[in-house]
C-alpha positions as CSV (number, residue, x, y, z in Angstrom):
1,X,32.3,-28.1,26.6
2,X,30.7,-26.6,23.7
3,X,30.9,-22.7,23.5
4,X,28.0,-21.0,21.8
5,X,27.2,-17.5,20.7
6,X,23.9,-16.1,20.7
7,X,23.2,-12.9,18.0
8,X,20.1,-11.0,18.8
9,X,17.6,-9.5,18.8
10,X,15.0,-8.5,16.9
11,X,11.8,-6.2,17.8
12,X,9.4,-8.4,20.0
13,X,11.7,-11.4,19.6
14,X,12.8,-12.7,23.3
15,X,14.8,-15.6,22.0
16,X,18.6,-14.4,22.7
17,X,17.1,-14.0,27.1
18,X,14.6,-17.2,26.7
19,X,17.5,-19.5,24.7
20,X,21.0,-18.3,26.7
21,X,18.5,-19.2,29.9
22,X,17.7,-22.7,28.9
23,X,21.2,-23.2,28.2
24,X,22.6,-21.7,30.9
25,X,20.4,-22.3,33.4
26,X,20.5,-19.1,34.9
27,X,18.1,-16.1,34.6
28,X,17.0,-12.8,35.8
29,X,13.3,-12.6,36.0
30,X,13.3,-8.8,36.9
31,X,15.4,-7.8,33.9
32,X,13.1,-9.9,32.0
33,X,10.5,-8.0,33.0
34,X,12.0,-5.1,32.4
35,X,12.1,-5.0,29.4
36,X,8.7,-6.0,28.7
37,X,8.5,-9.9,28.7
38,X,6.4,-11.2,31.3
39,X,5.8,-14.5,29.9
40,X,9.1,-15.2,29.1
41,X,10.0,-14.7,33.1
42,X,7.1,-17.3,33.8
43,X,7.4,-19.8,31.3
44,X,11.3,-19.8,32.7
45,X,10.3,-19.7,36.7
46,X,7.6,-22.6,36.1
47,X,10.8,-24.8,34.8
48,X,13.6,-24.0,36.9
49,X,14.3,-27.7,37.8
50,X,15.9,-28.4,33.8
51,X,17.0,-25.1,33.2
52,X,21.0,-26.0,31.8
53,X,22.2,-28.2,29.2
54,X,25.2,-30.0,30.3
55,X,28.2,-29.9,28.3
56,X,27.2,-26.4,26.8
57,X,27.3,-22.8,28.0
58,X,26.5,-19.8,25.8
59,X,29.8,-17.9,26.3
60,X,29.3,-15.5,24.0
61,X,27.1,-12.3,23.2
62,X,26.6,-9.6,20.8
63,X,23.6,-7.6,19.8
64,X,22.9,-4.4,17.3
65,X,22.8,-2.2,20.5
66,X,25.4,-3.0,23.3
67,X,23.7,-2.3,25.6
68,X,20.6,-5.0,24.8
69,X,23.8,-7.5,24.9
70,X,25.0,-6.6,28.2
71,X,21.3,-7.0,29.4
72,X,21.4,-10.7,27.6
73,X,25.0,-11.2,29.4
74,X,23.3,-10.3,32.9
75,X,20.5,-11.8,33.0
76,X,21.7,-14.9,31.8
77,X,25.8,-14.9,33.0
78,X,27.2,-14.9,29.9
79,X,31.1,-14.0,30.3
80,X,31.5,-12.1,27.1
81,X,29.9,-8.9,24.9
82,X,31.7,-9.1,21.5
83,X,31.7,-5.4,20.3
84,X,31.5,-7.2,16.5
85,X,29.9,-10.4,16.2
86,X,32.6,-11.4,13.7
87,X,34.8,-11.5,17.2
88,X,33.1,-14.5,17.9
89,X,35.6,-16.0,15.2
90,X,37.8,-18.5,16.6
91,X,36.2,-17.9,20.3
92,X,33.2,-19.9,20.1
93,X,32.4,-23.8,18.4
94,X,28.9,-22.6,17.5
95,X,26.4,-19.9,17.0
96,X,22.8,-19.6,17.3
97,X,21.4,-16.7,15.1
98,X,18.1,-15.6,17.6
99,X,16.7,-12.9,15.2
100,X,13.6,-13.7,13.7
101,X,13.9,-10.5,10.9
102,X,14.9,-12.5,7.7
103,X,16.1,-9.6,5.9
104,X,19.4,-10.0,8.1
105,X,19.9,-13.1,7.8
106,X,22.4,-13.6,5.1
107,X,24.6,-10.9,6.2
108,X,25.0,-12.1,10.0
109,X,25.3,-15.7,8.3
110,X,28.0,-14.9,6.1
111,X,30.8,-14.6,8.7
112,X,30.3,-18.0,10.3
113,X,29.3,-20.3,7.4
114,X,32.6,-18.9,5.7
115,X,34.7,-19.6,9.0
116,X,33.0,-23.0,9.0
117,X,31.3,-22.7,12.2
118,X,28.0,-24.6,13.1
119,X,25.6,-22.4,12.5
120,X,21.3,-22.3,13.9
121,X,19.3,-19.6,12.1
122,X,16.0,-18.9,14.0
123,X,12.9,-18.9,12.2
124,X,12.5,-18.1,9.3
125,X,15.3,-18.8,7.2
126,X,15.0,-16.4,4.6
127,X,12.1,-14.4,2.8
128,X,13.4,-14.2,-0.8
129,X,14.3,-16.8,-3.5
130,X,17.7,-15.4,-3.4
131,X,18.4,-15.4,0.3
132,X,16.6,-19.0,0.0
133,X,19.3,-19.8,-2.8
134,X,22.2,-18.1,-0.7
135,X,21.6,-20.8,1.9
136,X,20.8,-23.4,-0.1
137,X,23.9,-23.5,-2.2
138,X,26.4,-23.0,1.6
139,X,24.3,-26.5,2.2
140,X,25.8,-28.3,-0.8
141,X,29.2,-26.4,-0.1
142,X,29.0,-28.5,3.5
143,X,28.7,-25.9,5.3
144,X,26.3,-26.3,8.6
145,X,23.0,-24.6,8.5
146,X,20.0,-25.7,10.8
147,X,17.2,-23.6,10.9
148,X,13.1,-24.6,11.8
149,X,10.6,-23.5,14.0
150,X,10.6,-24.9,17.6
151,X,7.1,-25.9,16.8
152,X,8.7,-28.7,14.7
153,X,9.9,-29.7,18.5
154,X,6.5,-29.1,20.3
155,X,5.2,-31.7,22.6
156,X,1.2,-30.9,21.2
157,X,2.7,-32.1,18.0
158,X,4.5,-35.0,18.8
159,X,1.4,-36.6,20.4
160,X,-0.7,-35.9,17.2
161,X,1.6,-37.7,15.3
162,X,1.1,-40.7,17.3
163,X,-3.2,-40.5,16.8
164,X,-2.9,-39.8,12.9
165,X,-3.4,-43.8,12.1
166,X,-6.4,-43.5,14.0
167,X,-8.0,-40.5,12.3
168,X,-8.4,-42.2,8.8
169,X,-6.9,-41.2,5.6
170,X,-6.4,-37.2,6.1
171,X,-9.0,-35.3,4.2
172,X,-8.3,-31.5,5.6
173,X,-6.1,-29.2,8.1
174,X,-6.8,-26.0,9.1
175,X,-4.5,-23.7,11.2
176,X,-5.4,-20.6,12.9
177,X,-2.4,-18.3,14.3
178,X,-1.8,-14.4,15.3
179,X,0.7,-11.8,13.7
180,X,2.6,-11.6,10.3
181,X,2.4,-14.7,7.7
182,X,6.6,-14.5,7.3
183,X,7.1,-14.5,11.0
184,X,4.5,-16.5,12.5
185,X,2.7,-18.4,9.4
186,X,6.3,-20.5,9.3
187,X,5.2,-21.2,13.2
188,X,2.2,-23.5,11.8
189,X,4.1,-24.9,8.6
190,X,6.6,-26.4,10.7
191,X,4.0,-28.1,12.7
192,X,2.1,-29.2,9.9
193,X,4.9,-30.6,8.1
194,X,6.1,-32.2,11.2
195,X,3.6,-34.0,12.0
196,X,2.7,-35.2,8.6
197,X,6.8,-36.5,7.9
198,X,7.3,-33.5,6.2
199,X,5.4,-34.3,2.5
200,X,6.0,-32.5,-1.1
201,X,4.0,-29.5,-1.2
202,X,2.4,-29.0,-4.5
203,X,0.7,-25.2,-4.9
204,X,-0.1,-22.6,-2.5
205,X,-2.3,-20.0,-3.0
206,X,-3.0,-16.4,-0.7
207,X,-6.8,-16.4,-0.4
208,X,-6.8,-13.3,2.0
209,X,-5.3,-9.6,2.6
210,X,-2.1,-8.6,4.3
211,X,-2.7,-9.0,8.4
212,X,-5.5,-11.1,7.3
213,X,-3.4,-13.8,5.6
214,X,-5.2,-16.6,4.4
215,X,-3.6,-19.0,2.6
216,X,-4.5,-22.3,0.9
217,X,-1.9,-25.0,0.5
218,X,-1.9,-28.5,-0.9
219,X,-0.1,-31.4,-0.7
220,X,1.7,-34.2,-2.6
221,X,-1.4,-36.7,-2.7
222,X,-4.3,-34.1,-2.4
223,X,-4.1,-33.5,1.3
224,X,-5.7,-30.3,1.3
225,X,-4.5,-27.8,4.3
226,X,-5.7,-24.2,4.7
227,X,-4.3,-21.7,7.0
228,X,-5.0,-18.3,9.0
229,X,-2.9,-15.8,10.7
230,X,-4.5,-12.6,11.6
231,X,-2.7,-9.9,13.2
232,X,-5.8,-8.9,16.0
233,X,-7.1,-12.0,16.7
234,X,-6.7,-13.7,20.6
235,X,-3.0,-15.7,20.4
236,X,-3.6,-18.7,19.5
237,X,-1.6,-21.6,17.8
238,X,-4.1,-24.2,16.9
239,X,-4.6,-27.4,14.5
240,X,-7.4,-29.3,13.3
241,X,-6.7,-32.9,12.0
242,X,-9.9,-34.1,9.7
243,X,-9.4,-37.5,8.9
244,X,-12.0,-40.3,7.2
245,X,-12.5,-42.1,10.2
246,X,-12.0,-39.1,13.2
247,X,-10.5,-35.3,13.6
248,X,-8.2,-33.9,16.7
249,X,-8.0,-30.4,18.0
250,X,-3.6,-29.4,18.6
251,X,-3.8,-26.3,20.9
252,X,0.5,-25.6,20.6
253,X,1.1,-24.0,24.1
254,X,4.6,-25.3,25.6
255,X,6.9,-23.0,24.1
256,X,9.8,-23.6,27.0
257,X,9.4,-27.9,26.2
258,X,9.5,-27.0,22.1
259,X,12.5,-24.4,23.0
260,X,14.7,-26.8,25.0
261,X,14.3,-29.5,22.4
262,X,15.3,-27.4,19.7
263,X,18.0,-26.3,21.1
264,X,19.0,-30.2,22.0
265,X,18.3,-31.0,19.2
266,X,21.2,-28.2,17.8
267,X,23.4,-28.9,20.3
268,X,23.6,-33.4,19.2
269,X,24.0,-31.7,15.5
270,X,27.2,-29.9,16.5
271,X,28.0,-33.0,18.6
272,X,27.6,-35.2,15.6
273,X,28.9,-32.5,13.0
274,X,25.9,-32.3,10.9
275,X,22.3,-30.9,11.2
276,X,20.3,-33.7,12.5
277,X,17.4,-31.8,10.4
278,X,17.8,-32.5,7.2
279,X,18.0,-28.9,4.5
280,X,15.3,-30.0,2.3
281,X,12.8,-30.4,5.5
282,X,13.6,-26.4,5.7
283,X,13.7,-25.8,2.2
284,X,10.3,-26.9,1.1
285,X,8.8,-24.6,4.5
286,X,10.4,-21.7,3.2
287,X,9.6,-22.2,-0.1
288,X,5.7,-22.6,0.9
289,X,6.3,-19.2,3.1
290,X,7.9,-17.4,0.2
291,X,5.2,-18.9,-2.5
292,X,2.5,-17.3,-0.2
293,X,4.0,-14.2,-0.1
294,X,4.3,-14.3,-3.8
295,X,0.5,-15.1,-4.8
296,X,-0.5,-12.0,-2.3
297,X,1.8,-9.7,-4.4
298,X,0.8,-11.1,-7.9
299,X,-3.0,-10.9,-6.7
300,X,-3.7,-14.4,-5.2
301,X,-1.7,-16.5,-8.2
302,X,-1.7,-20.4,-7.4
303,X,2.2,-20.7,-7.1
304,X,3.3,-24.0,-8.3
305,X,5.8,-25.5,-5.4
306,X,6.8,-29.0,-7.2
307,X,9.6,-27.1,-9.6
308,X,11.5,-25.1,-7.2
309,X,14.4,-24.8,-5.3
C-alpha cells in the first residue's frame, strides 16, 4: 500500500477534496458543496463506479488552516491531520503538493525533496527563473519531482493526437481559456505540447494586457501557436488544429478522466521510482509560462526560449 499526503489548498483550487476522492474513493458531496464547489460534487457523483485506486490511500493531511484539513479528512476519510506538514516525514511514501499558488512552491517542496520523498507539484511548477532553477537543479540531484497539468492526461487530447497525420503538415494553433495566464495559460501549454510530443519552443511573445493575456508562441520548425486567456470570458478550454490538408476543434471538458490519470500516472512513477514524465517535458512549459510573463513586464519583448534553462 502506498501512503500519500496531500498539502492544500489554495484560493479556488478544489484539488486536495477532488484528488484524496479519486484516490480514496470516498466523498462527501454536501461538504463539497459547502464550501462552494458544486461541480466538483458532480463531476465526482457522475463517476462513482472508479472512484479508488487500488494499492494507494491518501493517509495523510495538512492544510494552512486546520480546519480546511479536517474538512479534506472528512469528506474524503483520510485518518490523519498533521499539525506541520513536515510531520508527514517518515509517515507517508509520497506527497502530492495540490496548491496551484507557485509562490509556495519551493518552501513546501523543500522538506520532502530533502527527506527524499516522491514528490507531485500541481500545476504550475514555479513562476520565476529561480524557483524554475531551484527545481531543476533537485532533478539532477535525483531527487523525484513530477509536476504537469492534468490536461497533458485529458482524453480530448489524446484523440487529437491520433487525427494529427490526417490534418496535414500543421500550419497554426490557437487556444482560448478563462482566468490568469500563470495559473490557467499552463492549462493549454500542457495540452499543446502534449499533443504535439512536446517540441522545442523557440520565442514567445505577450501580444495583450494583464486579464487579457494574449500571447504568441512559436515552435522549433515554425509551427506557429497563439494563445488567449481572458479573465471574463464564458469557461472554456478549447483548441484549434490548422493543418495543410484539414483543422479539428479540442473542446477539453473531462476534468475527473484527465485527474484520475494523472494521478495514475504519479502513483506507477512512485511504483517504478522515477517520474514517468520526463523534467525537461515540464521545464520547457514553465519556461514558455515564465517567458510570457516576462515580455508583458518588459512591454511585449520577443523572449528567446532556445538558450534557457
Amino acid at each position: 500500500m502506498i501512503k500519500i499526503g496531500i498539502l492544500g489548498m489554495s484560493p479556488g483550487n478544489a484539488h486536495p477534496y477532488s484528488w484524496s476522492a479519486i484516490i480514496n474513493g470516498h466523498f462527501d458531496s454536501e461538504e463539497i458543496n459547502r464550501i462552494g464547489y458544486p461541480a466538483v460534487a458532480t463531476y465526482l457523483e457522475a463517476n462513482q463506479d472508479t472512484l479508488g485506486l487500488p494499492g494507494s490511500q491518501v493517509t495523510h493531511v495538512w492544510a494552512q488552516e486546520k480546519e480546511i484539513a479536517e474538512s479534506i479528512a472528512r469528506t474524503t476519510r483520510i485518518d490523519y491531520v498533521v499539525d506541520r506538514l513536515e510531520d508527514m516525514i517518515g509517515e507517508v511514501d509520497a506527497v502530492i503538493l495540490a496548491r496551484d499558488d507557485p509562490d509556495h512552491h519551493v518552501a513546501m517542496a523543500r522538506p520532502f525533496l530533502d527527506a527524499g520523498i516522491p514528490l507531485f507539484v500541481d500545476k504550475p511548477l514555479a513562476s520565476t527563473t529561480a524557483d524554475l532553477a531551484y527545481f531543476a537543479e533537485q532533478h539532477r540531484q535525483g531527487r523525484f519531482i513530477m509536476s504537469c497539468s492534468s490536461m497533458r492526461y485529458a482524453n480530448e487530447c489524446r484523440t487529437a493526437k491520433t487525427e494529427l497525420k490526417a490534418l496535414g503538415k500543421l500550419e497554426l494553433i490557437t487556444a482560448v481559456g478563462k482566468k490568469d495566464w500563470i495559473k490557467y495559460g499552463v492549462h493549454l501549454l500542457e495540452a499543446i505540447f502534449a499533443i504535439l510530443d512536446d517540441p522545442a519552443p523557440v520565442s514567445v511573445k505577450h501580444i495583450g494586457t494583464s486579464g487579457k493575456d494574449s500571447v504568441h508562441l512559436e515552435f522549433e520548425g515554425g509551427l506557429q501557436v497563439v494563445l488567449h486567456l481572458f479573465m471574463d470570458v464564458t469557461p472554456t478550454f478549447q483548441l484549434s488544429l490548422f493543418g495543410r490538408e484539414g483543422w479539428r476543434l479540442v473542446e477539453i471538458k473531462n476534468s475527473y478522466s484527465m485527474f484520475r490519470d494523472n494521478i495514475i500516472e504519479f502513483i506507477r512513477s512512485v511504483e517504478e521510482g522515477n517520474s514517468r514524465l520526463d523534467f525537461a517535458k515540464t521545464s520547457a512549459i514553465i519556461r514558455t509560462v515564465i517567458g510570457a510573463k516576462e515580455s508583458l513586464e518588459k512591454g511585449g519583448i520577443t523572449v528567446d526560449l532556445s538558450q534557457r534553462l
